[in-house]
Backbone as a chain_set.jsonl record, in Angstrom:
{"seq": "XXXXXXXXXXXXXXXXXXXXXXXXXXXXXXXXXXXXXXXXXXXXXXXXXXXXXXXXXXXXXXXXXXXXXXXXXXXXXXXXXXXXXXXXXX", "coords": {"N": [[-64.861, -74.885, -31.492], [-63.437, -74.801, -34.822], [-61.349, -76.176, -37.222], [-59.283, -75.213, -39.856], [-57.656, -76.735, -42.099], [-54.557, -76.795, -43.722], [-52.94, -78.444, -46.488], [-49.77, -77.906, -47.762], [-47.866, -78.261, -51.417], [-45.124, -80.214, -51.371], [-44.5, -79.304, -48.397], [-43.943, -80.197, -45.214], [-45.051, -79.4, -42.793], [-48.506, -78.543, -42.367], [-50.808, -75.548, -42.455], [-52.892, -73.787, -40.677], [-55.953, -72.109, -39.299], [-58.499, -71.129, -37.243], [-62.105, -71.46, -37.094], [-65.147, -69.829, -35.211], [-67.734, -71.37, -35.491], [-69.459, -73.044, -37.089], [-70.657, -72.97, -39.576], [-69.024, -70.239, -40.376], [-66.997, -72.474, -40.825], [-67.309, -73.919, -42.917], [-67.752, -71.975, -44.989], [-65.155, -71.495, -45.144], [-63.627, -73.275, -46.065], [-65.488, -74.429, -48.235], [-64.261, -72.191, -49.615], [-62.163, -72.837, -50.298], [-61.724, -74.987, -51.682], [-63.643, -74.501, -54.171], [-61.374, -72.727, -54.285], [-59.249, -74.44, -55.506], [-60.363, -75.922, -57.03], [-60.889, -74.099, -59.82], [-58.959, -72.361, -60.13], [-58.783, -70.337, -59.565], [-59.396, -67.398, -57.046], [-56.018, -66.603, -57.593], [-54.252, -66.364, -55.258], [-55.301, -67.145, -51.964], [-56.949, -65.732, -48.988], [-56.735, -66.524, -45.593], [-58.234, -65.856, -42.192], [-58.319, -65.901, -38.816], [-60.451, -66.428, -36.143], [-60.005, -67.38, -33.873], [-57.32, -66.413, -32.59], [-57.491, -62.825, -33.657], [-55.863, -61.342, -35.097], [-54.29, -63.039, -36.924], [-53.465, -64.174, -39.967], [-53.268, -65.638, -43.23], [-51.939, -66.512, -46.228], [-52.169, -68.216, -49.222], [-50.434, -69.169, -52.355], [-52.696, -70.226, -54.65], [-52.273, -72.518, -56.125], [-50.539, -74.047, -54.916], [-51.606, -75.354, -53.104], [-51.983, -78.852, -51.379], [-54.334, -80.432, -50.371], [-57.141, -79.883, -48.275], [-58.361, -80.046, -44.831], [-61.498, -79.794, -42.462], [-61.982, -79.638, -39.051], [-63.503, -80.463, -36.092], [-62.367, -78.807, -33.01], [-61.972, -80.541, -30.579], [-62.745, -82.071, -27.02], [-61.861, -85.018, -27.132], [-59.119, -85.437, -27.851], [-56.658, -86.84, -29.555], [-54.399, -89.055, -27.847], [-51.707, -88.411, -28.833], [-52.327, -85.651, -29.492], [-52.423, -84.276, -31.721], [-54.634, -83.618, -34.629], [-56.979, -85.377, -36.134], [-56.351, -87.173, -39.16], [-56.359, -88.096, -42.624], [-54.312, -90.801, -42.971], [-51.512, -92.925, -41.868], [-48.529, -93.551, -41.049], [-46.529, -96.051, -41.293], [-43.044, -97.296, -39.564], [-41.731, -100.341, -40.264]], "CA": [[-63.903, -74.271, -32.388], [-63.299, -75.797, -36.308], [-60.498, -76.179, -37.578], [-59.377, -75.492, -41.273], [-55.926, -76.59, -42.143], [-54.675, -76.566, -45.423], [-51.637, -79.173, -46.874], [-49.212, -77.445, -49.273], [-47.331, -79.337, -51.996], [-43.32, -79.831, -51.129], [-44.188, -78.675, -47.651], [-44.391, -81.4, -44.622], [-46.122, -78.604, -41.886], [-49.592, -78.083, -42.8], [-51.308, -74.272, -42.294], [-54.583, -73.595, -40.112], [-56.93, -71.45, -39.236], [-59.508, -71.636, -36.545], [-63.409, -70.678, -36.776], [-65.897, -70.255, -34.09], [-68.889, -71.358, -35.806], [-70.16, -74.284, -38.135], [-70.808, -71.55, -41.101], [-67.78, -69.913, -40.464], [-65.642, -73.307, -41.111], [-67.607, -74.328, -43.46], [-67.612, -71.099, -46.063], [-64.025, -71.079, -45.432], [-63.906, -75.031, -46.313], [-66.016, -74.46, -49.445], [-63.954, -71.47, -50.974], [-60.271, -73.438, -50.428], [-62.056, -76.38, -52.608], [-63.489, -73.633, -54.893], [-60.222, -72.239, -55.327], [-58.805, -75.487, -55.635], [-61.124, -76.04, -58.238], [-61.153, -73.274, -60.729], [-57.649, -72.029, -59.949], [-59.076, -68.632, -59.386], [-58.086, -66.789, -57.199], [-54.156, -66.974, -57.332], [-54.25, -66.097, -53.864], [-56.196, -67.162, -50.983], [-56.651, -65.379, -47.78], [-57.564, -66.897, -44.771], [-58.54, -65.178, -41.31], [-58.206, -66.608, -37.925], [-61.558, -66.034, -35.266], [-59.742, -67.435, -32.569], [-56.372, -65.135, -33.066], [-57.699, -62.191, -34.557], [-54.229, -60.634, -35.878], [-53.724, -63.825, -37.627], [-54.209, -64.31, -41.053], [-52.605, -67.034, -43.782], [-52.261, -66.062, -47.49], [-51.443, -68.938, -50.065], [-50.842, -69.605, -53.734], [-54.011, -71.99, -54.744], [-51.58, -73.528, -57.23], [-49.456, -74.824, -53.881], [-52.213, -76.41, -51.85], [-52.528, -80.554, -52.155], [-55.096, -80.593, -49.771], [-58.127, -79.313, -47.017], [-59.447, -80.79, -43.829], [-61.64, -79.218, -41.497], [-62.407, -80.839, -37.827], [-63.971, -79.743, -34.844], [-61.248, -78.912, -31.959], [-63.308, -81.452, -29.08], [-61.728, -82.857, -25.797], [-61.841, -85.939, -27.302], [-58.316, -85.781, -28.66], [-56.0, -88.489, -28.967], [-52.916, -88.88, -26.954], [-50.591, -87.436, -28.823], [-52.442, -84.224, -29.492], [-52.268, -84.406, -33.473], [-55.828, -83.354, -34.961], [-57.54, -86.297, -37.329], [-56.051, -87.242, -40.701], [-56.77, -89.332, -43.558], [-53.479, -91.731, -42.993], [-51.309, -93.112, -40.891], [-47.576, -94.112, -41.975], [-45.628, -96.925, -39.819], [-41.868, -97.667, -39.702], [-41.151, -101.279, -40.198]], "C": [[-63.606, -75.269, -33.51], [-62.391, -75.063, -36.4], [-60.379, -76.346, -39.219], [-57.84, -75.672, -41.526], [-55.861, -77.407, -43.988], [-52.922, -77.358, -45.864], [-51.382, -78.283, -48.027], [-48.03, -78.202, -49.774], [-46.15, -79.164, -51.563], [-43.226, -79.489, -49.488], [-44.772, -80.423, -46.542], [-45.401, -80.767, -43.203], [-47.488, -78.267, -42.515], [-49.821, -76.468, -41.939], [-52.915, -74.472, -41.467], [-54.813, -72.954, -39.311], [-58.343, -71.898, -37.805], [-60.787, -70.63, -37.13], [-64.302, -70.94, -35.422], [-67.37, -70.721, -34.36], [-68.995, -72.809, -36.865], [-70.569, -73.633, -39.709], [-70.057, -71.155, -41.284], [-66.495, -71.276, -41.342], [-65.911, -73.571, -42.193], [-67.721, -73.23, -45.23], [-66.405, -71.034, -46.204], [-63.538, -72.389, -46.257], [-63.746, -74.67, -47.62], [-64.871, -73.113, -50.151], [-62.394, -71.715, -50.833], [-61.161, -73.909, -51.808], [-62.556, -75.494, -53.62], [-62.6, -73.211, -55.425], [-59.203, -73.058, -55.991], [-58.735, -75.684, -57.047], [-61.158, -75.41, -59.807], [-59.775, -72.918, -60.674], [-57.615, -70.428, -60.032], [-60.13, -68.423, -57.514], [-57.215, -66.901, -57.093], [-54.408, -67.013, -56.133], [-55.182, -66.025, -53.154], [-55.769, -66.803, -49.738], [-57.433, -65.732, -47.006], [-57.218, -66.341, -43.06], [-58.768, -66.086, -40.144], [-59.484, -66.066, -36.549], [-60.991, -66.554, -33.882], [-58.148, -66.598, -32.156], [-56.69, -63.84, -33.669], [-56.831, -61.302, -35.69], [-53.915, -61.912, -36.958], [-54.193, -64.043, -38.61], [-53.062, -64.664, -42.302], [-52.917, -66.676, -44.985], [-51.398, -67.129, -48.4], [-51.684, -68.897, -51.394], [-51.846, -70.76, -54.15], [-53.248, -72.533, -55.577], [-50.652, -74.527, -56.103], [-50.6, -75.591, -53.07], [-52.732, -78.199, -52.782], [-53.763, -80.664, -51.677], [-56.052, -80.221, -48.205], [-58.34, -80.022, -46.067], [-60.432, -79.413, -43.418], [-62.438, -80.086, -40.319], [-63.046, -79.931, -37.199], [-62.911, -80.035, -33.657], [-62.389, -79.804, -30.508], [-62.211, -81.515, -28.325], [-61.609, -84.14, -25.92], [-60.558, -86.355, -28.197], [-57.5, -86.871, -28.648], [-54.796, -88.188, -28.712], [-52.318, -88.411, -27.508], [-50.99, -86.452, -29.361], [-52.912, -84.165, -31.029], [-53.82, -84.288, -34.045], [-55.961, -84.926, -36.25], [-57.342, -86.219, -38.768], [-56.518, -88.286, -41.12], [-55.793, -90.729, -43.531], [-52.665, -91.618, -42.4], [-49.789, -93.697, -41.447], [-46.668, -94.803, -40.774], [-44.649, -97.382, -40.5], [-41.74, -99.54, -39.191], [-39.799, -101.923, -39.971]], "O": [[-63.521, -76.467, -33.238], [-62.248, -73.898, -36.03], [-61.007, -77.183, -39.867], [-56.978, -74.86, -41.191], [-56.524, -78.033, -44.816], [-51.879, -76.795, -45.531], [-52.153, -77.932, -48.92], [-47.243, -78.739, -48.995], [-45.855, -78.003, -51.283], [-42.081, -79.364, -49.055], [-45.538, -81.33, -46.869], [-46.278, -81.447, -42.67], [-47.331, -77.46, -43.431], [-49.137, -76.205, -40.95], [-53.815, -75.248, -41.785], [-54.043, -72.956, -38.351], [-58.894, -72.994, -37.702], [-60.655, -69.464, -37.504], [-64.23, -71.95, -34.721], [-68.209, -70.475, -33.494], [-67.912, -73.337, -37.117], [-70.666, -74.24, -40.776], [-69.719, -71.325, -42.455], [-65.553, -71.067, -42.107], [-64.921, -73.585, -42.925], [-67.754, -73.746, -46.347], [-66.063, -70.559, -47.287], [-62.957, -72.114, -47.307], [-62.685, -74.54, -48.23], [-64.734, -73.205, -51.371], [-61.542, -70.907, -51.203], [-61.216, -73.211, -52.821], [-61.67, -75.57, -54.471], [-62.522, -73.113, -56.649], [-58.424, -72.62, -56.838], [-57.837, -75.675, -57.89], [-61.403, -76.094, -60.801], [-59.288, -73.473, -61.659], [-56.766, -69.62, -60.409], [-61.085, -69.046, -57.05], [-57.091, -67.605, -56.091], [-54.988, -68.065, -55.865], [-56.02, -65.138, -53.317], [-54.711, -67.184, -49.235], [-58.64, -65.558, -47.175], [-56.051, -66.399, -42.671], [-59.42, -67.099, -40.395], [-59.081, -65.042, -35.997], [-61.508, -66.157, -32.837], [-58.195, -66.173, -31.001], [-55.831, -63.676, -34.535], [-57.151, -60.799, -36.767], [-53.192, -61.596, -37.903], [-55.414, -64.191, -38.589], [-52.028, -63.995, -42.329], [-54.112, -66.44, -45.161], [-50.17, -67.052, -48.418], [-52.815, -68.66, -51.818], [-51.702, -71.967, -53.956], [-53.881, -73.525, -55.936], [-50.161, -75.6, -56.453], [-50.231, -76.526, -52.36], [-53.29, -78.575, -53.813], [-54.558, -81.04, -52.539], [-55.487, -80.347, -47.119], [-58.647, -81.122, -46.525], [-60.248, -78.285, -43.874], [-63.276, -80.962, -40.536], [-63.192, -78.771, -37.583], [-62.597, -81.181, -33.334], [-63.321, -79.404, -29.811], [-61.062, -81.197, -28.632], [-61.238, -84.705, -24.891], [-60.619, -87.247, -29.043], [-57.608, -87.774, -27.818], [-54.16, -87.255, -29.202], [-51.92, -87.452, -26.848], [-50.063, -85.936, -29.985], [-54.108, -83.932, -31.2], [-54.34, -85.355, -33.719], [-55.067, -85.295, -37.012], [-57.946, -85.445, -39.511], [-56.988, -89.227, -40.481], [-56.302, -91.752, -43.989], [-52.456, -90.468, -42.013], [-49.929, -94.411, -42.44], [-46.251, -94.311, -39.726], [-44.777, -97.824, -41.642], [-41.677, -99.916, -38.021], [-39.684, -103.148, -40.008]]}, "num_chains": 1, "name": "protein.A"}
């Protein structure tokens, strides 16, 4: 199962989406960063393969930023899927 989760600006919960496929995550991937890109369309809708009722509709002018992972059993202790950074209280 891949995971597509989607950061929006002002917001500190990120949004996501599962696929069951490597094509699946990956077309959904490519047309965030597409819409990212071009700023067309206003609105992106995204569809959930492991929920099928579920389905996530944002302004592309609100998203900062995409991942997408693969859900493994190799997670790390506290559960939290793989990000780019890491922020520690001194």
């Amino acid at each position: 199962m891949f995971t597509i989760e989607l950061t929006l600006k002002y917001t500190a919960l990120p949004l996501s989406v599962q696929k069951k496929t490597t094509e699946g995550a990956e077309a959904a991937y490519r047309s965030v960063v597409e819409a990212m890109r071009t700023g067309n369309p206003i609105l992106l809708e995204l569809s959930c393969d492991q929920q099928p009722g579920k389905k996530v509709t944002v302004m592309v002018s609100e998203l900062a930023a995409v991942q997408v992972f693969e859900k493994s059993s190799t997670a790390t202790a506290s559960g939290r899927p793989p990000g780019f950074f890491a922020m520690t209280a001194e």
